[in-house]
C-alpha positions as CSV (number, residue, x, y, z in Angstrom):
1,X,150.7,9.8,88.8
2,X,153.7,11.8,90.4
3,X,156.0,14.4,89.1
4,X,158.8,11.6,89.3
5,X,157.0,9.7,86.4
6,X,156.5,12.4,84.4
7,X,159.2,13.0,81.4
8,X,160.8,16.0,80.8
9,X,158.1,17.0,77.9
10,X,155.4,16.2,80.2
11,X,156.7,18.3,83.1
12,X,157.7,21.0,80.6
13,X,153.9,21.0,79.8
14,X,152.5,20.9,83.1
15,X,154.6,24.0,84.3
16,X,153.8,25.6,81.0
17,X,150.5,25.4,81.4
18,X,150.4,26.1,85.1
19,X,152.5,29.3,84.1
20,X,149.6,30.4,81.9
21,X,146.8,29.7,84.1
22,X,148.5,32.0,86.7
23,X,149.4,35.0,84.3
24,X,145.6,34.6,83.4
25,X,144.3,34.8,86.5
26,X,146.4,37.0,87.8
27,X,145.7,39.9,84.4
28,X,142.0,39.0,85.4
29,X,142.2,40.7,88.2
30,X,144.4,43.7,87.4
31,X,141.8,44.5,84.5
32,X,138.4,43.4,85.5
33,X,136.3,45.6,83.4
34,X,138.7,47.5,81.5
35,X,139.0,47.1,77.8
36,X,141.6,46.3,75.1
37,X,141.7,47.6,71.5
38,X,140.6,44.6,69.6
39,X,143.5,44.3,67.3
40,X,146.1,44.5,70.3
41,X,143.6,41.3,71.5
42,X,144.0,39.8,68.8
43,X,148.1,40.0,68.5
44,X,147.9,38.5,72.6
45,X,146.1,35.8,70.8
46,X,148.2,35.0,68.4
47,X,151.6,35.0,70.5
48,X,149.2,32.5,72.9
């Protein structure tokens, strides 16, 4: 399949979730082996 085929939902999607793999990633490596307080976790969670 190409990007050409794709609807506007679909390629919505696919950048969305490109987006989030790259903000993930990139927060990966800022704060490998720090730690958050568990309910500020949980509120990231929730806005995810």
């Amino acid at each position: 399949m190409q990007f050409k085929d794709l609807t506007t939902e679909e390629l919505k999607g696919v950048i969305r979730e490109t987006v989030i793999e790259s903000l993930e990633d990139l927060l990966l490596d800022i704060y490998a082996g720090k730690t958050v307080k568990e309910q500020f976790q949980q509120e990231l969670l929730a806005i995810r």
